[in-house]
ROMAR-153046 format. One record per residue (C-alpha): residue in one letter; x, y, z. Coordinates in pm, whole numbers. Layout:
BEGIN
node residu: A&u: X&v: Y&w: Z
...
This chain:
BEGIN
node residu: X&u: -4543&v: -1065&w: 5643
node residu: X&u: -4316&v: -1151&w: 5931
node residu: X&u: -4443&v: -1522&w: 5919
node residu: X&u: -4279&v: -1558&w: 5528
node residu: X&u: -3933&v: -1522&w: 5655
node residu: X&u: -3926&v: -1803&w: 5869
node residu: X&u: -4077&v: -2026&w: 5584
node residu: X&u: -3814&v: -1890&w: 5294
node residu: X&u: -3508&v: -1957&w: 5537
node residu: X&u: -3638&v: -2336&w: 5597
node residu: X&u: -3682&v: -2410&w: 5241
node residu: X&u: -3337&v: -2235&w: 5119
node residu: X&u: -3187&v: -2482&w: 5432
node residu: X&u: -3350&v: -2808&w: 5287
node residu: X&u: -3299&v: -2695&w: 4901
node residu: X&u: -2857&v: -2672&w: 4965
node residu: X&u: -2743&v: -2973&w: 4989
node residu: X&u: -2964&v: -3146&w: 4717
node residu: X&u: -2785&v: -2868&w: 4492
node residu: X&u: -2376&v: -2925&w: 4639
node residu: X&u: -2509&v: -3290&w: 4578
node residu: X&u: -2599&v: -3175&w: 4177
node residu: X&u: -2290&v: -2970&w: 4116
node residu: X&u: -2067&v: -3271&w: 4267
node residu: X&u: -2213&v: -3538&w: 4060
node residu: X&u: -2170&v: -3367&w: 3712
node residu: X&u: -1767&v: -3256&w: 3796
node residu: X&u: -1729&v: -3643&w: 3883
node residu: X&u: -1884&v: -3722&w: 3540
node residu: X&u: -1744&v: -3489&w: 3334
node residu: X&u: -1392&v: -3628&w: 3457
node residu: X&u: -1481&v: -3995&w: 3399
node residu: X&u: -1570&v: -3856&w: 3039
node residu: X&u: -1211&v: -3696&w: 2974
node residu: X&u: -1063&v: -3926&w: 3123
node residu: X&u: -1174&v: -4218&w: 2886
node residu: X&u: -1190&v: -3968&w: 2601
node residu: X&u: -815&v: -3855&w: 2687
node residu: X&u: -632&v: -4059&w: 2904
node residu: X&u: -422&v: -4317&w: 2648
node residu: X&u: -150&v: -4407&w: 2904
node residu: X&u: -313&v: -4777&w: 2997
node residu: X&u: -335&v: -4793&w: 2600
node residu: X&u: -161&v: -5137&w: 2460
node residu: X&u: 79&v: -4913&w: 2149
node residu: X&u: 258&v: -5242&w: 2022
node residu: X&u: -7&v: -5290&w: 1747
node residu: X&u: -2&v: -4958&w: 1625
node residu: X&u: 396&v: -5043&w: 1545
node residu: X&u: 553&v: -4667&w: 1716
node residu: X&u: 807&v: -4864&w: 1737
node residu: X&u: 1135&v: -4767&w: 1463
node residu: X&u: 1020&v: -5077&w: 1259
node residu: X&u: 638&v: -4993&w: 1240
node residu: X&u: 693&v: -4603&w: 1125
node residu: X&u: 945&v: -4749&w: 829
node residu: X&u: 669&v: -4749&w: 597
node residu: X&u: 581&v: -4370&w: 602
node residu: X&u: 699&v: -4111&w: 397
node residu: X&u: 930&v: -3798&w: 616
node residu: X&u: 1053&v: -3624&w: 260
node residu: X&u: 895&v: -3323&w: 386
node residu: X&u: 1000&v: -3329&w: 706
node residu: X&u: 1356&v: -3310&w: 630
node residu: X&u: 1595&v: -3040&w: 636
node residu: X&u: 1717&v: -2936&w: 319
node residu: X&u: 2056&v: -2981&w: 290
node residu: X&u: 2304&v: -2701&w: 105
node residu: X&u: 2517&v: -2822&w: -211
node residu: X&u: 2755&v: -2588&w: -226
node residu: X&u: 2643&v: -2454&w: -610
node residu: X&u: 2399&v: -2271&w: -456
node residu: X&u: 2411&v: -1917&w: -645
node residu: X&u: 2181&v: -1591&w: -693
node residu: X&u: 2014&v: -1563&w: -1031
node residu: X&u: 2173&v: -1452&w: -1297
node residu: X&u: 1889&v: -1363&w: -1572
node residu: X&u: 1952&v: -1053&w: -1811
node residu: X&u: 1673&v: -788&w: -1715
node residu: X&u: 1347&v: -757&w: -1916
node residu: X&u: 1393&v: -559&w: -2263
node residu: X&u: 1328&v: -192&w: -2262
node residu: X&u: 971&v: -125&w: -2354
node residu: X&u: 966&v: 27&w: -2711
node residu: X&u: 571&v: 3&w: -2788
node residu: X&u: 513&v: 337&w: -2724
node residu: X&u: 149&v: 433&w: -2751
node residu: X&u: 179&v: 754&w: -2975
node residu: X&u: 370&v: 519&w: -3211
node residu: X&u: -17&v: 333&w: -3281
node residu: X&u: -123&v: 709&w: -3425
node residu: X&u: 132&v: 825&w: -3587
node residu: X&u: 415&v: 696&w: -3852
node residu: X&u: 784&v: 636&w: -3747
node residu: X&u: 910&v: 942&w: -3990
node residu: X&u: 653&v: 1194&w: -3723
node residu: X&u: 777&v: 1009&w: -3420
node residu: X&u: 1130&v: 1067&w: -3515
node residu: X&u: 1087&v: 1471&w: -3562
node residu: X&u: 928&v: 1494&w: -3251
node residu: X&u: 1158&v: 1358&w: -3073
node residu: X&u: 1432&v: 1554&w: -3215
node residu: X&u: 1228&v: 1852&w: -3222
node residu: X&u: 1157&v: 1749&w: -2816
node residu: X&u: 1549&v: 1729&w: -2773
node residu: X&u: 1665&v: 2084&w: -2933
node residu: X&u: 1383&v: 2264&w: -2706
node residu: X&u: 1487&v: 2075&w: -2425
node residu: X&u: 1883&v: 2176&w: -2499
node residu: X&u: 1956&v: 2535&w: -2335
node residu: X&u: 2214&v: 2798&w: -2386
node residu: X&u: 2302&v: 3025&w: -2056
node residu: X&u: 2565&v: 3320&w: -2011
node residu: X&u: 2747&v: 3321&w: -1651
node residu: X&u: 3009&v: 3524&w: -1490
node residu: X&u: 3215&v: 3363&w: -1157
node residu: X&u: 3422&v: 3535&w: -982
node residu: X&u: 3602&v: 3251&w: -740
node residu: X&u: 3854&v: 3460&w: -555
node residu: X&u: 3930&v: 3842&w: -556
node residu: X&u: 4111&v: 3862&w: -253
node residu: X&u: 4325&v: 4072&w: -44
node residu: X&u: 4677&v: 3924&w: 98
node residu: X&u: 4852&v: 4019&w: 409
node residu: X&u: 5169&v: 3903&w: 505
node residu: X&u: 5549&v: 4004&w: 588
node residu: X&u: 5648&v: 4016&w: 235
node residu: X&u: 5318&v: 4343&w: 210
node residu: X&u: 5005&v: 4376&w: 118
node residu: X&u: 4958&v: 4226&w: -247
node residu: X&u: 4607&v: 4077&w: -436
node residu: X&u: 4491&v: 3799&w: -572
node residu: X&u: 4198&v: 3668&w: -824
node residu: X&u: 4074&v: 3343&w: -1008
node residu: X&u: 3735&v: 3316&w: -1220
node residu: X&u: 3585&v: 3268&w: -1569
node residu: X&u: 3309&v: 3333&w: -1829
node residu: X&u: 3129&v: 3109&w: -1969
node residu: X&u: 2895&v: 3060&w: -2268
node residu: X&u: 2710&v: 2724&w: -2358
node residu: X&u: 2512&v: 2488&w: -2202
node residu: X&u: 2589&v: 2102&w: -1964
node residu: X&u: 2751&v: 1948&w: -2313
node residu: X&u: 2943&v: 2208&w: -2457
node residu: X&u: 3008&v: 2586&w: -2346
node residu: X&u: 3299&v: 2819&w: -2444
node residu: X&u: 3505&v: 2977&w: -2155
node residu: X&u: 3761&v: 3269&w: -2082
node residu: X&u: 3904&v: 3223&w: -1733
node residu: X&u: 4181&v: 3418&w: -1603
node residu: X&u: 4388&v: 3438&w: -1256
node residu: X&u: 4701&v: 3600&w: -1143
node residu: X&u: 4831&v: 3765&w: -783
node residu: X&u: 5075&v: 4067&w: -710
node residu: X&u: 5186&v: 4252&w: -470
node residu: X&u: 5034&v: 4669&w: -433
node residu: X&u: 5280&v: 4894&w: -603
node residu: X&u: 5469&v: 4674&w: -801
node residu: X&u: 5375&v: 4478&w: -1142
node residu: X&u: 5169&v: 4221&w: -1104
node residu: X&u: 5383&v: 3860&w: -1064
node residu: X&u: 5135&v: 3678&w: -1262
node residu: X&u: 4896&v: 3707&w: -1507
node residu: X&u: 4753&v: 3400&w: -1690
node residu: X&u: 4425&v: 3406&w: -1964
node residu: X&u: 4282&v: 3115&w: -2094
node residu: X&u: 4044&v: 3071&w: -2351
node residu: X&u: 3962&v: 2676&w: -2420
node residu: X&u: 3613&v: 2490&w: -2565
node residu: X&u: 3447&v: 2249&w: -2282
node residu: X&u: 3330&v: 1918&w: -2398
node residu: X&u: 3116&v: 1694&w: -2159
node residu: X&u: 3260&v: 1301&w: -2189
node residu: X&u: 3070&v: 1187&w: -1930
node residu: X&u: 2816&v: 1304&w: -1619
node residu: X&u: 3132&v: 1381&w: -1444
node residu: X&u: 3421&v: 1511&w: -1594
node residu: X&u: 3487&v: 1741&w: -1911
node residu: X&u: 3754&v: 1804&w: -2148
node residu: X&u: 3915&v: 2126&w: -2173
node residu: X&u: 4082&v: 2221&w: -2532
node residu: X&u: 4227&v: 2588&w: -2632
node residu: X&u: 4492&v: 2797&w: -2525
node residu: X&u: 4668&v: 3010&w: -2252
node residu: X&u: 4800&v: 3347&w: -2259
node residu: X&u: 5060&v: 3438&w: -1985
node residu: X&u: 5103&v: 3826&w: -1994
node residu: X&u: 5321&v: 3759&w: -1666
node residu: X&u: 5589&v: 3736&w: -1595
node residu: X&u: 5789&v: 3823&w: -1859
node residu: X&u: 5894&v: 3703&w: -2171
node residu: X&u: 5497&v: 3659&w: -2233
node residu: X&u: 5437&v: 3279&w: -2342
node residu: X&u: 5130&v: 3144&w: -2567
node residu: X&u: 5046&v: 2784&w: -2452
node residu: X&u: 4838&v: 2539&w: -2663
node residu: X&u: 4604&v: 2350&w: -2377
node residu: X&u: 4414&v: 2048&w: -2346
node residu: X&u: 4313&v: 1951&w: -1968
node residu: X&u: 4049&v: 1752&w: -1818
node residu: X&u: 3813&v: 1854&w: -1494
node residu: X&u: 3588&v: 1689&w: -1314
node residu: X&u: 3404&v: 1568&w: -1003
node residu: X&u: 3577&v: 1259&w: -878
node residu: X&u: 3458&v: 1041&w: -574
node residu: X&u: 3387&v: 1169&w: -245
node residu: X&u: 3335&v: 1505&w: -422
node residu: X&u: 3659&v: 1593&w: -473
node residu: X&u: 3684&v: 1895&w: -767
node residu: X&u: 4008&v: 1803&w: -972
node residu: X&u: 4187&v: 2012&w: -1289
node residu: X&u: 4438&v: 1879&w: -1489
node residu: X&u: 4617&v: 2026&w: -1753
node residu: X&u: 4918&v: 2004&w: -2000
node residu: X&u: 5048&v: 2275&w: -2195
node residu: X&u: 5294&v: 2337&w: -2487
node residu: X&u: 5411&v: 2688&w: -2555
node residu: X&u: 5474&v: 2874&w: -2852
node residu: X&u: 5861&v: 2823&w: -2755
node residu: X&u: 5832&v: 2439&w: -2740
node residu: X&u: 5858&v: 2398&w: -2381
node residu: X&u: 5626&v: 2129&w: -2185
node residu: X&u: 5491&v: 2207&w: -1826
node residu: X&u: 5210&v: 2048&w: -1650
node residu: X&u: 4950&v: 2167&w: -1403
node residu: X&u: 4710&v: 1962&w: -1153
node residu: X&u: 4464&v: 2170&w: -909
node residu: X&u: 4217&v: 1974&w: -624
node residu: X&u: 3927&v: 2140&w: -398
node residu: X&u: 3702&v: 2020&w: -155
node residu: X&u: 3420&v: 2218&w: -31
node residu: X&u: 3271&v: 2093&w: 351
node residu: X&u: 2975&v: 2263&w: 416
node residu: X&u: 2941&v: 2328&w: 813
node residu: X&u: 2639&v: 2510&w: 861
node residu: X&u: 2381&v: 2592&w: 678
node residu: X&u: 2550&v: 2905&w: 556
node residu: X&u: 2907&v: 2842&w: 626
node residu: X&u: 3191&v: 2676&w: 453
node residu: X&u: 3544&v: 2584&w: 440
node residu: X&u: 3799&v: 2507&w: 130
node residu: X&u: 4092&v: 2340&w: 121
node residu: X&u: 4249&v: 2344&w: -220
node residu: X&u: 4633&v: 2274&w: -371
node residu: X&u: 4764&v: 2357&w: -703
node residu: X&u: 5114&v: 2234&w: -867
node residu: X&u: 5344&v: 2338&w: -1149
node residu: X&u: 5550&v: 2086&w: -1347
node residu: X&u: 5767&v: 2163&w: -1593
node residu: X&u: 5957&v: 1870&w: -1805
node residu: X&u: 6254&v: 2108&w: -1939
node residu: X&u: 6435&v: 2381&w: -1841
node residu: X&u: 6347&v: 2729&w: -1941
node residu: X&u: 6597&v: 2956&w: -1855
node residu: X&u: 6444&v: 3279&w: -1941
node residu: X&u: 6143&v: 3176&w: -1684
node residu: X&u: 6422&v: 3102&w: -1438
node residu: X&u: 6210&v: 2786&w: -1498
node residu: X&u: 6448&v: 2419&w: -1424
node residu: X&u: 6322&v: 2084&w: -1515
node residu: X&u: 6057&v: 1916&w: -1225
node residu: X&u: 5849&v: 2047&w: -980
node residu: X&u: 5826&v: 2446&w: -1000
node residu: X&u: 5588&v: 2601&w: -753
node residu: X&u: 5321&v: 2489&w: -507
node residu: X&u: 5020&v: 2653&w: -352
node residu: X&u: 4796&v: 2557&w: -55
node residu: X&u: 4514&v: 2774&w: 57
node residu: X&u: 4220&v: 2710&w: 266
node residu: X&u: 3920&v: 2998&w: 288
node residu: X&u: 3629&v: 2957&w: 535
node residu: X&u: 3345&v: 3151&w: 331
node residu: X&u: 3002&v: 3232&w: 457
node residu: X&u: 2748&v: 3162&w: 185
node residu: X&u: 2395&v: 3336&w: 286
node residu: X&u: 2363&v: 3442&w: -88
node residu: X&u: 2569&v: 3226&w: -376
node residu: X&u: 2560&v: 3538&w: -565
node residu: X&u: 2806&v: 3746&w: -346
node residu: X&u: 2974&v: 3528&w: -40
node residu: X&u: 3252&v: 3676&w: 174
node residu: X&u: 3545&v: 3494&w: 277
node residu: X&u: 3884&v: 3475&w: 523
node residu: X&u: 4162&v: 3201&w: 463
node residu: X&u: 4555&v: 3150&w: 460
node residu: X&u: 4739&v: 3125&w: 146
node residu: X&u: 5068&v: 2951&w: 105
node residu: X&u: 5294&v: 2942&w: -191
node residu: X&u: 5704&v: 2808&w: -243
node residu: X&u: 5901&v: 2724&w: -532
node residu: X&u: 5992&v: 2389&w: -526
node residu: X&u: 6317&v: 2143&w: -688
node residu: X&u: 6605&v: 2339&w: -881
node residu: X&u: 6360&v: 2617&w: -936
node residu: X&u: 6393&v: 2685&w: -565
node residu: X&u: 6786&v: 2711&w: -617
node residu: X&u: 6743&v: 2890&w: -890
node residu: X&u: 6518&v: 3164&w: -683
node residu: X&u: 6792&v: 3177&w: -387
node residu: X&u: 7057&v: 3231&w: -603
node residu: X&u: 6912&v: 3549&w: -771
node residu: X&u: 6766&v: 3677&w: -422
node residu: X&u: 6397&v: 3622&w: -472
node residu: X&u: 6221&v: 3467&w: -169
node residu: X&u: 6132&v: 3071&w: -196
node residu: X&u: 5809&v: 3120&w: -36
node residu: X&u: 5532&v: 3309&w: 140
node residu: X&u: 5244&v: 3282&w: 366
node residu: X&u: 4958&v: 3528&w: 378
node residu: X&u: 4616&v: 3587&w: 540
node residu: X&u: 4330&v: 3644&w: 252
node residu: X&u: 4032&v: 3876&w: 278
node residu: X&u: 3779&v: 3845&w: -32
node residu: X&u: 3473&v: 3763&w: -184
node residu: X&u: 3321&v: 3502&w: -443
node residu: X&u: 3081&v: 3606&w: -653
node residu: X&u: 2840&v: 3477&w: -914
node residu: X&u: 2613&v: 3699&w: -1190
């Protein structure tokens, strides 16, 4: 056994170089190859005409870049009709498909009864203690309902500066606003006046809650009222409201101590927590100041032009 190892190391000695000799011989061959194969450098090109002159006679329409025109406009087609092949119409006559689809639209109209109470607050401020409240009734459904909403504010131990009912029919004219028709009952202050009303409410952009009404009492006189509210939700459970109504009136009234223009103006703004919708307390400041020749009107006889106030309530829904 120790006589192979010589033998094996002489015959891997001898067997080497034949093999570099192998490797180096098919690199050098493979090269010539690419280099006939690929090498086009010593290539004569003037017959193959690369020149500008010899490439005239092919065709570079596709290679191009379009160019713009300056009519270039987005389609304009009218969309598909609506489908009208309805497949219960292949089973069953027009006069069928027609009931059912009236039938489908008087179960699908509904008829709910709902009490809101917005406000019914409590108002501190240097002028006393007083109250406050705004809300309605309703009866009907998204098209049409029938509401009684009232509002008013005094002060504790005196009559009550305000009282106002309405009663008015609510029409739907489109997803977003309504029309309001009926009238208003002012029990306060005195002389009590019966307005005839028509108004219009709504959501407007940015979801902005606006009022606006126009009123004609039994007495003849005009007057005008606008109302916007904005709800800003903060938390999941708590929220603020800004809001602003305004009086207008287009005559005088003297027994109102009413003059021509702008007659009062409120501002408020209640931060309400709303775990429940159903009962939701509140805090907020309430502002309120007769306005134009009413103002003068309300200095002359003594009465105070305005009044600020801090506002405890609640806001309620059954």
């Amino acid at each position: 056994m120790p006589r192979l190892f010589p033998i094996l190391a002489v015959l891997l000695l001898t067997a080497w170089p034949l093999t570099v000799q192998g490797q180096e011989a098919d690199t050098q061959e493979h090269g010539e190859r690419d280099k006939g194969a690929m090498d086009h450098a010593q290539m004569d090109m003037s017959g193959m005409g690369v020149g500008g002159q010899g490439m005239q006679g092919m065709d570079h329409f596709h290679h191009a870049k379009p160019v713009s025109t300056g009519n270039d406009e987005p389609g304009d087609a009218p969309p598909p009709p609506v489908p009208i092949d309805f497949p219960a119409e292949r089973f069953f006559s027009p006069d069928r498909m027609a009931a059912a689809r009236a039938a489908m639209l008087t179960e699908m109209t509904f008829t709910t009864f709902a009490l809101q109470v917005d406000q019914l607050e409590f108002r501190t401020g240097k002028s006393g203690a007083g109250f406050g409240w705004e809300g309605q009734a309703w009866y009907g459904g998204d098209i049409d309902r029938v509401i009684l909403a009232s509002e008013g504010e005094g002060t504790f131990g005196e009559r009550a500066e305000r009282i106002e009912v309405n009663a008015y029919w609510r029409h739907a004219i489109d997803p977003w606003f309504n029309l309001q028709l009926g009238i208003r009952q002012d029990f306060r202050p005195d002389p009590q006046r019966t307005y005839a009303l028509v108004g219009i409410e709504g959501l407007a952009p940015y979801w902005f809650e606006l009022q606006g009404q126009l009123l004609v009492s039994n007495k003849g006189d005009l007057h005008a009222r606008g109302k916007a509210a904005y709800t800003q939700r903060i938390t999941q459970s708590l929220l603020i409201e800004p809001e602003a109504e305004v009086d207008f009136a287009f005559q005088d009234v003297p027994a109102l101590s009413i003059e021509a223009g702008f007659e009062r103006l409120e501002l408020g703004a209640r931060l309400r927590y709303e775990r429940n919708r159903s009962l939701a307390p509140y805090v907020g400041v309430h502002w309120e100041r007769k306005l134009g020749p009413t103002a003068y009107l309300a200095r002359a006889a003594g009465a105070g032009l305005s009044g600020v106030s801090t506002v405890f309530g609640v806001r309620a829904m059954f």
